[in-house]
N, C-alpha and C positions, 0 to 999 in steps of 0.2 A: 664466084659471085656470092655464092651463101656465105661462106668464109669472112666476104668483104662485110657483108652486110648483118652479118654477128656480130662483125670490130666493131662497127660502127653504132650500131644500137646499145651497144655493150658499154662503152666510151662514152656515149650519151648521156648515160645513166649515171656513170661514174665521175662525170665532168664537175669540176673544181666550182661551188656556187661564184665562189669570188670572180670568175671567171663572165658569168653571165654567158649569153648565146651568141653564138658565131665569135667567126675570129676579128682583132682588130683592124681596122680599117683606117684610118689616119697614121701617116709616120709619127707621130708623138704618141698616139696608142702604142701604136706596134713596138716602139722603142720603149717606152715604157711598160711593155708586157716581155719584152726582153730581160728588162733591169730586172723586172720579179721574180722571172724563171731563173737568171743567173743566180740570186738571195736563194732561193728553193735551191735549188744545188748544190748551194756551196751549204745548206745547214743539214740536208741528208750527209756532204762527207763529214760533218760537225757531230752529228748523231754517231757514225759508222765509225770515230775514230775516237772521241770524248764521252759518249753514252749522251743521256738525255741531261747532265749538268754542265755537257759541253754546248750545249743549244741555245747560246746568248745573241741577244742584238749585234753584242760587241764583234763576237769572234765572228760571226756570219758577215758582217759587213768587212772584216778585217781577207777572211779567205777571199767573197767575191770582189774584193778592191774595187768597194763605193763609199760613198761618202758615210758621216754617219746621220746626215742631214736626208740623204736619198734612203736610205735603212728607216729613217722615220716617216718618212711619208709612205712610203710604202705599207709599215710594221710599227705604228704607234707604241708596241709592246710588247714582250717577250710573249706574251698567250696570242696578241693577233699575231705572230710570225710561227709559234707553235701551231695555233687551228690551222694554217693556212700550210704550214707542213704536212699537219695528217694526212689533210686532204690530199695533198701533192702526192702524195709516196703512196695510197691507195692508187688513185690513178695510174700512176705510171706502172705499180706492179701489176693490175687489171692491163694496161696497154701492152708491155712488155711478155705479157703470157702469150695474148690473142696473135702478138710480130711470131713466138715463135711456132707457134700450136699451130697456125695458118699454114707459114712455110713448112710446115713434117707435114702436112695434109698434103701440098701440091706437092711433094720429092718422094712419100713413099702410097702412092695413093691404094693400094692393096694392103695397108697394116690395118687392122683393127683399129676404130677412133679411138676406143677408148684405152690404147696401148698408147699413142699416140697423144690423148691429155695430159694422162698420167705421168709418161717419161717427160712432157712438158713440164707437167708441175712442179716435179723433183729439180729442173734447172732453173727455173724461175727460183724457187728457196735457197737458191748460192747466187743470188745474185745485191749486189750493193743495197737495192730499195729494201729488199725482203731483212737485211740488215739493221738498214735501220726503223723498218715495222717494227723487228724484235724489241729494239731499244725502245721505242715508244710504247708497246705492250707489254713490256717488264714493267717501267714505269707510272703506268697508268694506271698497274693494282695499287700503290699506294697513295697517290698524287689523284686529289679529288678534280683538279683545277683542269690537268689533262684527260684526264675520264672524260669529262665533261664533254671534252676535244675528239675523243680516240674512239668511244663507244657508239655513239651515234655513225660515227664513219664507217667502222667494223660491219654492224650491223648493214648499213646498206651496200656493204661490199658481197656481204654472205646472202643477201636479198638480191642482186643481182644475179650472183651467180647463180644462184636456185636457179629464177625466174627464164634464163637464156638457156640452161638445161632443158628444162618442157619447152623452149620453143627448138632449138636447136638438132632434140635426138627424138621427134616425134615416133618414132620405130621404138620408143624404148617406155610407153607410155602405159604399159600395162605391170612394168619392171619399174615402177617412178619410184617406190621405198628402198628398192634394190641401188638403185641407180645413186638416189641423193647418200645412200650407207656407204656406199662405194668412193664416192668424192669426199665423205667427212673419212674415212678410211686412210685414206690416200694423206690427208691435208694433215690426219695427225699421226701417222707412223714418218712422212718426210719432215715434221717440224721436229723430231726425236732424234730422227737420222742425224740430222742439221748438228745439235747440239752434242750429240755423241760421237762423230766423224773421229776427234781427237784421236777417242779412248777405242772405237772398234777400228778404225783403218780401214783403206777401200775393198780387202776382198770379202769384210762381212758385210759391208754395205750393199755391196753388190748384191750380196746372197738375199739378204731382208727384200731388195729390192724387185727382185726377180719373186719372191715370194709375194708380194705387195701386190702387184701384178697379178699373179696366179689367181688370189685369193678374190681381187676385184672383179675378174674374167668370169669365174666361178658362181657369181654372184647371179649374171644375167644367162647360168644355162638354161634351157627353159625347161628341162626337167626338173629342178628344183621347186 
């Protein structure tokens, strides 16, 4: 139940504006909130395979095989189909952490949570979204047009997660500096791993990882 009710406040927060509240109600809603999420998918594998110069109207309408008349009503323009990406691929990397963080909570209910975030997080960052975040966060240090797009999302992505932290580990509330060092810890030794996999290979990763771990554990002794 607590689990449930993290996704859910969590996902709330992170939910797409364009989207508006509650789900659609009408079959021409519904089908047409189909048609969008298809466009959103098909320009995340546009991003993961082309980088962010492969993020056009054209190709996007071309992979989800729609018109390019339904591509414009939807996406008047390569920045409304880009803003409405960010948002998309924040969401779903927030939804897709909470699917699996939840399930290692109910299958190993004796591990430590916060062994159990963490080896979360590290699989969330191999996963297609977290891919193409990258592409969109390469890009947006130089690209004023997508900043615009990227940063404001960013931010309330890292304002969420704070904010479900103090509601979710109230045990850890006297350790909250400890706790948030620990999660920026994590977020930037696995975005390093990510990008080094090539050149260390899995048995050093492993090793950093298990230290990663250690180091964050460490953190909330309370002799410290």
């Amino acid at each position: 139940m607590a689990g449930s009710t993290m996704q859910k406040r969590m996902l709330a927060a992170m939910r797409p504006t364009s989207l508006g509240e509650g789900e659609p109600v009408r079959w021409q809603q519904r089908k047409s909130a189909q048609t969008r999420l298809k466009m959103l998918e098909a320009a995340v594998d546009c991003l993961v395979e082309g980088g962010y110069q492969g993020l056009t109207t054209a190709q996007v309408a071309e992979r989800a095989q729609v018109s390019r008349g339904a591509m414009h009503h939807h996406f008047a323009t390569r920045m409304d189909l880009v803003a409405a990406v960010v948002e998309h691929i924040f969401y779903q990397r927030m939804r897709l952490f909470l699917d699996d963080y939840i399930a290692a909570m109910a299958q190993s209910r004796d591990a430590l949570l916060i062994d159990l975030a963490t080896e979360a997080h590290w699989r969330s960052v191999q996963t297609r979204e977290y891919a193409a975040y990258l592409e969109l966060a390469v890009a947006a240090r130089t690209d004023a047009e997508l900043n615009a797009a990227f940063a404001p999302a960013a931010q309330r992505y890292d304002e969420v997660w704070i904010a479900e932290m103090i509601e979710s580990f109230p045990q850890w509330q006297d350790q909250w500096e400890a706790m948030k060092l620990g999660s920026d810890f994590a977020i930037a030794v696995h975005s390093g791993l990510l990008l080094q996999r090539p050149v260390m290979g899995p048995e050093r990763i492993e090793k950093v990882l298990k230290l990663t771990i250690a180091s964050i554990r460490s953190l909330y002794d309370p002799l410290n």
